[in-house]
Every structure is written in C-alpha cells, then in structure tokens.
GUTORMAR-804879 format. One record per atom (N, C-alpha, C): x, y, z; residue in three letters. Coordinates in steps of 0.02 Angstrom, whole numbers, padded with zeros to 5 digits, always signed. Example, Ala and Ser with C-alpha at 12.3 -4.5 7.8 and 13.67 -1.06 7.14 Angstrom:
+00660-00284+00390ala +00615-00225+00390ala +00660-00165+00390ala +00642-00112+00354ser +00684-00053+00357ser +00645+00002+00394ser 
***
This chain:
+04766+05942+04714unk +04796+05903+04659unk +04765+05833+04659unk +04738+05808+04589unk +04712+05747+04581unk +04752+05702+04538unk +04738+05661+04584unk +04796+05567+04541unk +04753+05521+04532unk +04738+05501+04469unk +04682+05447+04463unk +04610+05461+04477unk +04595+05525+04492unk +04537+05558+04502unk +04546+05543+04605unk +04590+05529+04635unk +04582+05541+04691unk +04638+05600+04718unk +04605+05647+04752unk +04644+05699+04793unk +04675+05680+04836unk +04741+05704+04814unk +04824+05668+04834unk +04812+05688+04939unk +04771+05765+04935unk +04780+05783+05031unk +04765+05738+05067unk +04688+05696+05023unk +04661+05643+05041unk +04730+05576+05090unk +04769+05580+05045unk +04819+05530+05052unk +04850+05521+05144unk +04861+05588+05140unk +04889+05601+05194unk +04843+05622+05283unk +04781+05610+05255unk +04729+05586+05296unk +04699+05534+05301unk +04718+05488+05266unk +04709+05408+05259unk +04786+05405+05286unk +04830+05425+05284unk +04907+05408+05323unk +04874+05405+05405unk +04845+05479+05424unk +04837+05478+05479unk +04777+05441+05521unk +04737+05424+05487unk +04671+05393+05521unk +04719+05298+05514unk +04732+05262+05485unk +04756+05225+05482unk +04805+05234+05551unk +04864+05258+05549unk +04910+05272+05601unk +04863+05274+05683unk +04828+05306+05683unk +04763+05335+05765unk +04725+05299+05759unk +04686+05257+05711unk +04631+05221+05730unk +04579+05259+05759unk +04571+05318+05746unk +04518+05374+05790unk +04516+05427+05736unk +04447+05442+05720unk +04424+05501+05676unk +04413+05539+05723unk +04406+05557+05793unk +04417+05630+05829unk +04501+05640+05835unk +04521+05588+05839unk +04601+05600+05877unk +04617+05625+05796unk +04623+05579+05735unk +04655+05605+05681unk +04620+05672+05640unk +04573+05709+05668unk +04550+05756+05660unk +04592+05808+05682unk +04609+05787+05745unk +04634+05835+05810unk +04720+05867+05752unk +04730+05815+05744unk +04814+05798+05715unk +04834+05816+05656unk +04764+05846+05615unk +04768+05865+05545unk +04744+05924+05536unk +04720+05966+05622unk +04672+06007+05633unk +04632+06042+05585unk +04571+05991+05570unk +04512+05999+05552unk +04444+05970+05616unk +04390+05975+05590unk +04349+05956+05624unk +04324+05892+05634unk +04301+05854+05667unk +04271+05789+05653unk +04226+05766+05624unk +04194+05834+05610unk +04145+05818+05537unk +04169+05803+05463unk +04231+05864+05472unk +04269+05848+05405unk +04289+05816+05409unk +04322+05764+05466unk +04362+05719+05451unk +04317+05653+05434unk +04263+05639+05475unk +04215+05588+05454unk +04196+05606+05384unk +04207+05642+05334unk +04170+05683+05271unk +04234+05640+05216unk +04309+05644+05241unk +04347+05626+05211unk +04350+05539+05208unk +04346+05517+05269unk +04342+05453+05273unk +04307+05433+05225unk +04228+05472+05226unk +04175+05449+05180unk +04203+05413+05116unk +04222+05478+05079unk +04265+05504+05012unk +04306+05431+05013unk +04348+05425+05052unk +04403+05371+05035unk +04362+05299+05021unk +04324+05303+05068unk +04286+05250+05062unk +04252+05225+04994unk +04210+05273+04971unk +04192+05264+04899unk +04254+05257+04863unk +04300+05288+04851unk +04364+05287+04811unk +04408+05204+04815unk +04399+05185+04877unk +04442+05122+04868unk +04369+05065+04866unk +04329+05076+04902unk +04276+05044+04887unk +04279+04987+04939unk +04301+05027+05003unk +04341+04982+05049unk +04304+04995+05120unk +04307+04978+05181unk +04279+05027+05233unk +04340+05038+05262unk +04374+04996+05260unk +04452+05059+05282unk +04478+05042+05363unk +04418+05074+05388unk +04423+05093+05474unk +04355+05019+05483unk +04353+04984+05526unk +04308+04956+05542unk +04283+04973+05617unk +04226+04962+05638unk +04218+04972+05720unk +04196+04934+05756unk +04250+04906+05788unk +04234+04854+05831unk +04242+04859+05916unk +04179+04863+05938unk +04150+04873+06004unk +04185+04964+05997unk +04229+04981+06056unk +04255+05033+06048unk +04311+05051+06015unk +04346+05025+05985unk +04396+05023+05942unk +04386+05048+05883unk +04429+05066+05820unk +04422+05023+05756unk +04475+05006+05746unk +04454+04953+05704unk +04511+04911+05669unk +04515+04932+05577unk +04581+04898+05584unk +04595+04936+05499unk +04559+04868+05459unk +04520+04864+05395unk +04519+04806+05363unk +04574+04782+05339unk +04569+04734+05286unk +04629+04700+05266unk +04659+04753+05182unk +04617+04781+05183unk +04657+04830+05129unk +04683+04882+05147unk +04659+04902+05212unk +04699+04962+05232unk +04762+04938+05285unk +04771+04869+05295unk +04827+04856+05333unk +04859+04840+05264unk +04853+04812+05205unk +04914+04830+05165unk +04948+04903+05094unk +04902+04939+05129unk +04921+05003+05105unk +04957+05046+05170unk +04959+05015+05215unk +05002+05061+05274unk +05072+05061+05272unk +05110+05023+05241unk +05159+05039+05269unk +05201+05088+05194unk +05155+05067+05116unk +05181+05087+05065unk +05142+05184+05051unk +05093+05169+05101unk +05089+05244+05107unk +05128+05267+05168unk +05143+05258+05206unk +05177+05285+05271unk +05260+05322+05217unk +05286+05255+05171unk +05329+05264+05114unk +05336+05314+05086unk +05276+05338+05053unk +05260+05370+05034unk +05264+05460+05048unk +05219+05488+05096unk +05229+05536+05144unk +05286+05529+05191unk +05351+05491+05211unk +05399+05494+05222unk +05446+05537+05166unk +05431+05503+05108unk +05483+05531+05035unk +05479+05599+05047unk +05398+05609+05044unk +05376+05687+05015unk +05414+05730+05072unk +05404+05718+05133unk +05403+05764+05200unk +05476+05767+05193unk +05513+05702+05193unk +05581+05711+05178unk +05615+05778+05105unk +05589+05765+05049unk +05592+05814+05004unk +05580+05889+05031unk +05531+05886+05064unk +05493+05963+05075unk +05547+06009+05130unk +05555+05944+05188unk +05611+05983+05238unk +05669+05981+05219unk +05667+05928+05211unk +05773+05942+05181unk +05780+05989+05116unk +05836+06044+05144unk +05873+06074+05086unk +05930+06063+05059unk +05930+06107+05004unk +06006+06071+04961unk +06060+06109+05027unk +06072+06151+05067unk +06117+06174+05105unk +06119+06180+05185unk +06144+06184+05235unk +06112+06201+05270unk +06174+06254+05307unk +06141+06305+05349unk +06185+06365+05366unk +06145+06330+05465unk +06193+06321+05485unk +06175+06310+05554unk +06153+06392+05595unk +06200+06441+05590unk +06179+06487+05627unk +06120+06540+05617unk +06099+06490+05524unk +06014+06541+05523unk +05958+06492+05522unk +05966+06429+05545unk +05917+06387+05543unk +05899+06390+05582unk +05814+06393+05582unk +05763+06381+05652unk +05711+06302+05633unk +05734+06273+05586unk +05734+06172+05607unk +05702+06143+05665unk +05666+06130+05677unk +05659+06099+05719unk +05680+06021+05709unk +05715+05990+05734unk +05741+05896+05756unk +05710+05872+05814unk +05699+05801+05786unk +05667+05773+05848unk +05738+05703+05844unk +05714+05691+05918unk +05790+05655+05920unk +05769+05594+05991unk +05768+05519+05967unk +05740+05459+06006unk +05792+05437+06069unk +05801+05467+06131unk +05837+05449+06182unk +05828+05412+06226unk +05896+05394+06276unk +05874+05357+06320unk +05886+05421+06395unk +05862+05396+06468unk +05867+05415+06509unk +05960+05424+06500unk +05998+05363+06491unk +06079+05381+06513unk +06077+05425+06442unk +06067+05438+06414unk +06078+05465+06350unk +06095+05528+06379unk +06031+05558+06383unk +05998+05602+06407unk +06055+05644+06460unk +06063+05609+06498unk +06121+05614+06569unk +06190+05639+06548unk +06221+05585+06492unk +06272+05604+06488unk +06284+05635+06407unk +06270+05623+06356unk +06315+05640+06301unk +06258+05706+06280unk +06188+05706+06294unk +06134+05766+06260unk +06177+05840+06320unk +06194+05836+06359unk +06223+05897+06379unk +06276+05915+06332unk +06338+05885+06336unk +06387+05926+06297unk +06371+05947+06238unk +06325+05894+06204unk +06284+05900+06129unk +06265+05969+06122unk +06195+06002+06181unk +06159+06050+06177unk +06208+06079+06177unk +06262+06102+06213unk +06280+06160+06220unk +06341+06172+06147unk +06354+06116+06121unk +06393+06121+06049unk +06322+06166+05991unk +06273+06137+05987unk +06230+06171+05969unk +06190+06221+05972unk +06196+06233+06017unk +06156+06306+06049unk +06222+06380+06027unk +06284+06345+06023unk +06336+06381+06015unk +06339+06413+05941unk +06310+06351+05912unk +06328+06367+05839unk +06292+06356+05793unk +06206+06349+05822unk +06155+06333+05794unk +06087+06349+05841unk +06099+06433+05847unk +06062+06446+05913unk +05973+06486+05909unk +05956+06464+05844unk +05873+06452+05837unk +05861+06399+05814unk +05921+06326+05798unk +05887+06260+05790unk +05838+06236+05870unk +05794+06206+05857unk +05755+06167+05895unk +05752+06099+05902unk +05765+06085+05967unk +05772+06000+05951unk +05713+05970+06031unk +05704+05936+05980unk +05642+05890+06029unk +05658+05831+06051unk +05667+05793+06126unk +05696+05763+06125unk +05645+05727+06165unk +05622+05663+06131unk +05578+05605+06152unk +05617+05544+06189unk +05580+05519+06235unk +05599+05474+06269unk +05594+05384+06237unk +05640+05327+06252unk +05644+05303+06203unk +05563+05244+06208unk +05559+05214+06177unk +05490+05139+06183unk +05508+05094+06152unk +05493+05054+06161unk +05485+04980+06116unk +05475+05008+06042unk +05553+04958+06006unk +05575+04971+05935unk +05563+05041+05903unk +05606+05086+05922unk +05597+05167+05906unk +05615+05160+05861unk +05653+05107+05818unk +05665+05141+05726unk +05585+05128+05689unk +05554+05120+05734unk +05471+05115+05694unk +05447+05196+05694unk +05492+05223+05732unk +05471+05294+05741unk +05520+05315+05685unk +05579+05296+05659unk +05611+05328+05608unk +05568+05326+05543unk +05546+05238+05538unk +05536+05231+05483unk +05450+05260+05481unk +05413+05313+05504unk +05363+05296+05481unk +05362+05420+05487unk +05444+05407+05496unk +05465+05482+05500unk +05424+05517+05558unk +05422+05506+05596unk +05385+05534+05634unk +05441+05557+05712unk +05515+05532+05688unk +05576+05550+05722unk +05634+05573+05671unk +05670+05615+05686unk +05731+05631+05648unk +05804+05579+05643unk +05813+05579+05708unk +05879+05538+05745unk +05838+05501+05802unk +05908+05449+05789unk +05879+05373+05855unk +05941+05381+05894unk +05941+05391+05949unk +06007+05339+05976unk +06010+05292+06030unk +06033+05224+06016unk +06029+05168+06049unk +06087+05147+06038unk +06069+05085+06094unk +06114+05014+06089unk +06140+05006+06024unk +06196+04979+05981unk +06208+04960+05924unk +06154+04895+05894unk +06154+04846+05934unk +06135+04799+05940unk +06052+04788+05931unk +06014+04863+05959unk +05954+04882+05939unk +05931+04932+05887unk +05979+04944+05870unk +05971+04987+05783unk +05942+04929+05724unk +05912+04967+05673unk +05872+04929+05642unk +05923+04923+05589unk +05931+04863+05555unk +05968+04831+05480unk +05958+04881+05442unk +05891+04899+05436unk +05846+04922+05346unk +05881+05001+05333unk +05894+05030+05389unk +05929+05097+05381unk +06013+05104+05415unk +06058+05139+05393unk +06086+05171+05424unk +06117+05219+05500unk +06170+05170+05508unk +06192+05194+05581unk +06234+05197+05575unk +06304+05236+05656unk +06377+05251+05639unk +06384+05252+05736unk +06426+05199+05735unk +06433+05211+05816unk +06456+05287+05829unk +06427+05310+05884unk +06442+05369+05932unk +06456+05361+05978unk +06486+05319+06001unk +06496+05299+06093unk +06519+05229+06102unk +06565+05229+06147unk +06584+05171+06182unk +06587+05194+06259unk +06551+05145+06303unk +06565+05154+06363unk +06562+05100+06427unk +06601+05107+06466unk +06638+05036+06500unk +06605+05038+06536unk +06552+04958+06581unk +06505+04948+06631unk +06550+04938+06681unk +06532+04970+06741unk +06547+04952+06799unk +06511+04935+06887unk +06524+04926+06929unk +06489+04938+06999unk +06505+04984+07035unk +06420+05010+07044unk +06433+05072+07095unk +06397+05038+07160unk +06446+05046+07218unk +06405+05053+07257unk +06413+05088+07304unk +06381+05077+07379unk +06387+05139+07439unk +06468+05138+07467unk +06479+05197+07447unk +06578+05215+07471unk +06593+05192+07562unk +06518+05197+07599unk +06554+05211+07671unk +06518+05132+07691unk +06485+05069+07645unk +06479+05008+07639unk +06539+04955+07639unk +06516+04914+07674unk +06549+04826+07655unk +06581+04826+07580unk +06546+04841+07542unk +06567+04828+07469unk +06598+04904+07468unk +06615+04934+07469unk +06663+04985+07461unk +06725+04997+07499unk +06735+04947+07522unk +06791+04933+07574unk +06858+04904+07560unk +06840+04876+07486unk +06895+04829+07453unk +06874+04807+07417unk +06934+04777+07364unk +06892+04778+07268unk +06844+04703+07285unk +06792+04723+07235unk +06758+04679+07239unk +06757+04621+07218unk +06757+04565+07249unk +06768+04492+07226unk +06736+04459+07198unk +06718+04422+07141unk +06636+04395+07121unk +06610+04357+07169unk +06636+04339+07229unk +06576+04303+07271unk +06541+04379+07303unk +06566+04425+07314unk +06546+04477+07331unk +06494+04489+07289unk +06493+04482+07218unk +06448+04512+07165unk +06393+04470+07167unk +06385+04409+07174unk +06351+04344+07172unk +06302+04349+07241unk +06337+04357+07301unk +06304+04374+07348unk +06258+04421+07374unk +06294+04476+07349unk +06250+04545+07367unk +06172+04550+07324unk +06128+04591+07344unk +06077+04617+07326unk +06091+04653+07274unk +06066+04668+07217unk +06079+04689+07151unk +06010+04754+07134unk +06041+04808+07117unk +05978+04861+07114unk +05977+04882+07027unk +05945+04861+06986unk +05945+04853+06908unk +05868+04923+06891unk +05914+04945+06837unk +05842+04993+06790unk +05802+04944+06746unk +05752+04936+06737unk +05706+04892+06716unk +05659+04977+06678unk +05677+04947+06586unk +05626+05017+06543unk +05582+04992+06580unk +05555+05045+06575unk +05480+05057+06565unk +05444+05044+06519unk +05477+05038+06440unk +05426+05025+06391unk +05435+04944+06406unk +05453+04892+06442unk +05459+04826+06444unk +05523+04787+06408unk +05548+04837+06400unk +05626+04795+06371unk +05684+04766+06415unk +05713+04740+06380unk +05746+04691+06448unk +05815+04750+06483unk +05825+04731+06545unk +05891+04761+06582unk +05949+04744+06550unk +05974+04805+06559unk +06050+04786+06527unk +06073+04760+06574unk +06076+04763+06641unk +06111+04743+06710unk +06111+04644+06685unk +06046+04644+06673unk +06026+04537+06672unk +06038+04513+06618unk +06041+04578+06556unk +06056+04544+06501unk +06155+04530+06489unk +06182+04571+06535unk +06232+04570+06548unk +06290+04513+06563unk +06240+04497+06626unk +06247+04450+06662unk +06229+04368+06662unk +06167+04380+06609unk +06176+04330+06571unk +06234+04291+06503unk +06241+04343+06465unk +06280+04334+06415unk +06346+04310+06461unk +06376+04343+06518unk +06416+04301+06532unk +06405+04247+06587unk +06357+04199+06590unk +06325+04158+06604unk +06305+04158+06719unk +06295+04229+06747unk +06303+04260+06787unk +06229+04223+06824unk +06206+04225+06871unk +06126+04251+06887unk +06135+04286+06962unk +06108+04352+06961unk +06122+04404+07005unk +06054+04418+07043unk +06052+04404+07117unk +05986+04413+07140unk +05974+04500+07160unk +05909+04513+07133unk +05888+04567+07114unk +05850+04590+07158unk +05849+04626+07192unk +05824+04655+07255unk +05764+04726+07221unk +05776+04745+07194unk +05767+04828+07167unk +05775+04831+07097unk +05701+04836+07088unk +05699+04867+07007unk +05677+04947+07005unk +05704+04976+06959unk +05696+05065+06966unk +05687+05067+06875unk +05641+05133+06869unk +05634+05148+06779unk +05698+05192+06780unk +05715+05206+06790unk +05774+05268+06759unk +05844+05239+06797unk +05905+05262+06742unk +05952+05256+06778unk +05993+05299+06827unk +05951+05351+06817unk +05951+05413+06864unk +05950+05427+06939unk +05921+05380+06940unk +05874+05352+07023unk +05924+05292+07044unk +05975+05266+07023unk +06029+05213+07043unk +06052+05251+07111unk +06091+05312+07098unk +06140+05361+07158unk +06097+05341+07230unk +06033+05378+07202unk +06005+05380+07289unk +05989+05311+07301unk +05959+05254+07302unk +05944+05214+07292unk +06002+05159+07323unk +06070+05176+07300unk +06120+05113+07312unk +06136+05148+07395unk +06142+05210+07399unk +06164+05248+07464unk +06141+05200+07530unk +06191+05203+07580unk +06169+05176+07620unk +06150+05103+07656unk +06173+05065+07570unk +06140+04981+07572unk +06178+04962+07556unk +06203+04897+07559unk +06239+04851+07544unk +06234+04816+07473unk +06198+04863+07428unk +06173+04832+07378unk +06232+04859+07306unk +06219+04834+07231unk +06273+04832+07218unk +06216+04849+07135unk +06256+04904+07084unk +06219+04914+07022unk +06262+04934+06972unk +06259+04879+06914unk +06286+04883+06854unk +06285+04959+06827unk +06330+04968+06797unk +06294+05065+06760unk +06352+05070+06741unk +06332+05115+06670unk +06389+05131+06625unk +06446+05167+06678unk +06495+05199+06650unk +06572+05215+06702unk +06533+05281+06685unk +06518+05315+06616unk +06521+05405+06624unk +06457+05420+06667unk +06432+05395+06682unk +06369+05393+06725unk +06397+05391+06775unk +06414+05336+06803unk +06457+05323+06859unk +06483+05360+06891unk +06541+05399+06845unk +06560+05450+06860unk +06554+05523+06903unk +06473+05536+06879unk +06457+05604+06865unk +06419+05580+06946unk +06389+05524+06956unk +06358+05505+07013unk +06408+05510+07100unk +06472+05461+07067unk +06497+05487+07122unk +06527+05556+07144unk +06528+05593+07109unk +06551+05665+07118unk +06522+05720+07151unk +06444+05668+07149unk +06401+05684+07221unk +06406+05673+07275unk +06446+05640+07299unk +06487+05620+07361unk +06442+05536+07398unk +06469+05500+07430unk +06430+05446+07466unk +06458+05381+07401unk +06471+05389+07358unk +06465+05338+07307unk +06524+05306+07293unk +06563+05249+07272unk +06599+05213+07249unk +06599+05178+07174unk +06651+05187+07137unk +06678+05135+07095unk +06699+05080+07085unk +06674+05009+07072unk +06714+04964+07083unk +06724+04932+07022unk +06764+04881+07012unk +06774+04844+06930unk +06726+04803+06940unk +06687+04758+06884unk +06656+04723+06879unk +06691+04667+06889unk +06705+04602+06939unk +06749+04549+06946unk +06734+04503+06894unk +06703+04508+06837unk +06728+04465+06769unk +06696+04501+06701unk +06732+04484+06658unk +06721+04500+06590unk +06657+04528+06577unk +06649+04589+06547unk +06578+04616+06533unk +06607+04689+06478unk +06540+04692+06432unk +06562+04710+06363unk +06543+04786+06386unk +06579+04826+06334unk +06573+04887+06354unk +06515+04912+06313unk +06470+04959+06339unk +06417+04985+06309unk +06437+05008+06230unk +06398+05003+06203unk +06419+05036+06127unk +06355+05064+06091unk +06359+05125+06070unk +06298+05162+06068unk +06305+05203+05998unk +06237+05178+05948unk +06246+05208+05869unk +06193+05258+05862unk +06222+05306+05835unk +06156+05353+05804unk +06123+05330+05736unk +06052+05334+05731unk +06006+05292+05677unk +06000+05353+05633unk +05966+05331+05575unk +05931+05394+05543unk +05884+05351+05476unk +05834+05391+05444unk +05807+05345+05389unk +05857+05360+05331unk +05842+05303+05282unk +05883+05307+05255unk +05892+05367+05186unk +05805+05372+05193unk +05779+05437+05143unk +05812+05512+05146unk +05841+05495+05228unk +05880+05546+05258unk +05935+05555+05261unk +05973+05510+05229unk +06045+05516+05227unk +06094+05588+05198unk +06064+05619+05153unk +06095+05691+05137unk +06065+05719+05153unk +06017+05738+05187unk +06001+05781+05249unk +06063+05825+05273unk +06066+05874+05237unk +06112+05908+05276unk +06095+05939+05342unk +06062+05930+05360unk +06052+05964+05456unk +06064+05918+05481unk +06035+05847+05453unk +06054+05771+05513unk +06139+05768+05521unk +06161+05790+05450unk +06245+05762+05421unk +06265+05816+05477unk +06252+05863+05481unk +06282+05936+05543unk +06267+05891+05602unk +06227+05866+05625unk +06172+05880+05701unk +06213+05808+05700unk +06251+05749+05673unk +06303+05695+05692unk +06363+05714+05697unk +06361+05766+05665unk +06447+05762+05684unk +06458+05814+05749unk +06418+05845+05763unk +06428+05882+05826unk +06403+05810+05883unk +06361+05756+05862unk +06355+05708+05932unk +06411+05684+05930unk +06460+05665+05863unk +06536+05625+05874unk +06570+05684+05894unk +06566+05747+05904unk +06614+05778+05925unk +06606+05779+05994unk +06522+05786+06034unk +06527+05790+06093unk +06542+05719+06131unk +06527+05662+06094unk +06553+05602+06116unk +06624+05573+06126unk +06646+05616+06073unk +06715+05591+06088unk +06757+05634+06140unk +06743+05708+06159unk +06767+05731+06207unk +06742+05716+06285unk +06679+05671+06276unk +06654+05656+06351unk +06658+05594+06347unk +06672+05544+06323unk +06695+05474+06332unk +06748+05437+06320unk +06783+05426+06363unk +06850+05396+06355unk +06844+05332+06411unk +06844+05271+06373unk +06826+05200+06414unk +06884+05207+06469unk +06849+05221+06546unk +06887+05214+06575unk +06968+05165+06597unk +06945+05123+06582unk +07022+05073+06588unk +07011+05008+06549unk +07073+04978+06528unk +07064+04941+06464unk +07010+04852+06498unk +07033+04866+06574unk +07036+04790+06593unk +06944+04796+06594unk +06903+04851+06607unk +06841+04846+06596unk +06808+04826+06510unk +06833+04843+06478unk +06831+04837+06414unk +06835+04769+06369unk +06776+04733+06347unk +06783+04699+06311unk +06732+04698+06236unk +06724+04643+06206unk +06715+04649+06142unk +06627+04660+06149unk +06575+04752+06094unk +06517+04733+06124unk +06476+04706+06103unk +06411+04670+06137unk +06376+04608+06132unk +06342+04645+06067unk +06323+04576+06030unk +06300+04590+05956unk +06234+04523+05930unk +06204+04524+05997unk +06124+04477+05986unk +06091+04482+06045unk +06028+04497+06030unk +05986+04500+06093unk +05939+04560+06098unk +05913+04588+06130unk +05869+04651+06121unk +05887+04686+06188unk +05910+04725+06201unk +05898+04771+06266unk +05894+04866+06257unk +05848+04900+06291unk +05847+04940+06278unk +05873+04995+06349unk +05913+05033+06312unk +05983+05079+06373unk +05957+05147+06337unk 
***
C-alpha cells in the first residue's frame, strides 16, 4: 500500500532502523536480509531526501530529521499494532495472547505468583512475558513495545494511565538468633548498625536511602546487592539490618533464621500502580489481565499493622 507515493511497510522499517541504529540488527528484527534491509534504507533515503542513519566511527547516528520523525512515527505504529491486536471482545479461556508485562524483582516474588496462577486458571493458553524492569520503562509502554508496567506510583508516567494495585508496609529484617533480634529495635540501634540495601541494577536509586532520606535519616551502608531476593541469605548471621517491604518479609522469614522488626520512625508504605498506554485503555485483555492483578493483590496484601503505615512518598525517582 502506497501514501504519497511512499510504501506505508517502508514505514515500519524506518520505525525499526531508527529504534537499533543497526541495519544488520534491524534486519535481524524484521527478518529480512541485510541486503534488503540496506535496499530499503536506500529507498527511504531518496524519498525523504534525507540520510536518515548517519555513520559515525562505529555507530550510526540518526540525522536531525530522523530524530524528529521518531517519536510521531513510533505514534504511529503504536495506533496501528494497537488496532490490529486489540479486539472488540475478549473470551479469556480461548485466548492464546500473548502480554508482555514490565516487573520488578519484589514484584516478581510476591504479587506475579498468585497473579499466574489466577490466570493460568482461567486463561490457560494466554501467554505472558515477563521483562525485568530498566531505567524509565513507560518508554517501553509508550513506544508499545510492553503491554503492562508495574511500579512505584511515584515512577509511573503522567502522559498515560495508572490505578494503584498495592500497598505495602516497609519494615526491618534482620538475623532472629542476632543482637538486633533480641528486642524491638531502637533508632540508635538503626543508626548504628550496618545497613544491607538492593541497589537496581539499571542505576536507579534505593528505596532503602531514598527512604531514609525523605525522613531526613543517613544509614551507613555496608552491602549493596541487585535483587531483593538475595536480602534473606545475606542479613543471616550478621548484625546487619535491611529495609524490605513486610510481604516479602514475610515469605523470607518463614524460611527460618530471620526476624521482623518495626522500623523505629515514620516511613511510608510502599505503593505500587499498574501502567498501561493510553491507546490501550479498552483493550479488553489488559481491562481482564488488571482486574485479576487487583484481585491477586488484594488477597495477598494486607499492610501489616497500622503503626508501620504512613502517607506514600509522591516526589523523587526510585525504582522497586
């Protein structure tokens, strides 16, 4: 199909060479060859009258016309892809869908179990792909290349649509047969001790420091770890002391060796929204595939006790 005398497929291979910066890689991704794909570039090239891709040393770089056609074509092939997959209905127990869905490690841990198994129950050839989260994942909504986000409230993007799914109360875990597990913990206790914090991996800040900042805290940090997964073994044994949501918390000490303690001052309770684009909003598989996360959220999270619980933080960037 031709628009203006340029072939519309064209479009969506100028989406992808733009996006990769690589005519083998965006070859790979559109699976054609790298001849054809250097053949198409050509084509575009004459058509905008532009070079598009530039090459610099080993790189390329986009010129200045193809950095402002990126984001209104990305627009673009979002609409369409959105049109093409979404139907007017959706029957959960004959859909084979595949969803992709932007998590975190605690995510992952606690609320994607009860989730899967609500879905697998009652939607048992949907497919769901579940990516790990990076630096600003609603760039992954908006450029559709994710279905669902779920984060921090606080790191959800303005431009689209969110609906909290989660509240959950921070607390200290540390070693049960330890000094600090011996009796509630005092904030000189908290102040003193060695502090073992998850630090992403994609470079976003700790919730443990961003925590502890907001309530004007500074906690010496002994141990940085990528996952919050790796807290359990890690605190065992030491005198050391780690912020972490309570349903986490939870599931950790039930492994035995571990302790609960209150946090000895004011600290906000986690609060966690599911994203979506906004092109996506009647999406009937997304509208299904949320209300089974508020259903599994609300049967696996109940803020442990009120005195952990306060109002949650609403400036700053951290990624959980």
């Amino acid at each position: 199909m031709r628009f203006k005398n340029l072939d519309l497929n064209l479009l969506a291979v100028l989406d992808t060479l733009i996006r990769v910066r690589n005519v083998s890689r965006a070859a790979e991704e559109r699976f054609i060859t790298q001849s054809a794909m250097s053949n198409a570039l050509g084509r575009l090239r004459d058509y905008f009258d532009d070079p598009l891709l530039i090459q610099v040393g080993r790189t390329m770089e986009l010129s200045p016309l193809a950095e402002s056609l990126e984001q209104p074509l990305r627009d673009i092939i979002v609409r369409i892809e959105t049109a093409v997959v979404s139907t007017p209905s959706f029957e959960p127990e004959h859909s084979n869908r595949s969803i992709s869905l932007i998590i975190s490690d605690y995510t992952l841990h606690t609320l994607i179990p009860p989730f899967l198994r609500k879905v697998s129950e009652r939607a048992p050839n949907l497919r769901l792909d579940l990516r790990p989260q990076q630096n600003f994942p609603h760039l992954l909504l908006e450029r559709g290349e994710a279905d669902l986000l779920i984060a921090p409230s606080v790191f959800c993007s303005t431009n689209h649509p969110s609906e909290v799914v989660l509240q959950d109360a921070i607390c200290c875990l540390v070693d049960a047969d330890g000094p600090l597990g011996a009796k509630p913990l005092s904030y000189a206790d908290f102040l003193t001790a060695g502090h073992i914090i998850m630090q992403p991996p994609n470079g976003g800040e700790s919730f443990a420091l961003r925590a502890c900042r907001e309530s004007g805290i500074e906690i010496r940090v002994e141990v940085t770890t990528y996952s919050f997964s790796s807290l359990a073994p890690l605190i065992q044994g030491t005198s050391r002391i780690a912020l972490i949501q309570r349903t986490l918390a939870d599931r950790m000490v039930k492994l035995g060796g571990l302790k609960i303690q209150h946090t000895p001052f004011p600290i906000a309770a986690l609060e966690q929204s599911v994203q979506w684009h906004s092109y996506r909003t009647r999406d009937p598989a997304l509208v299904w595939l949320r209300t089974q996360l508020n259903e599994a959220a609300s049967e696996t999270f109940a803020l442990s006790s009120p005195d952990c619980v306060y109002p949650p933080f609403r400036s700053g960037r951290t990624d959980i």
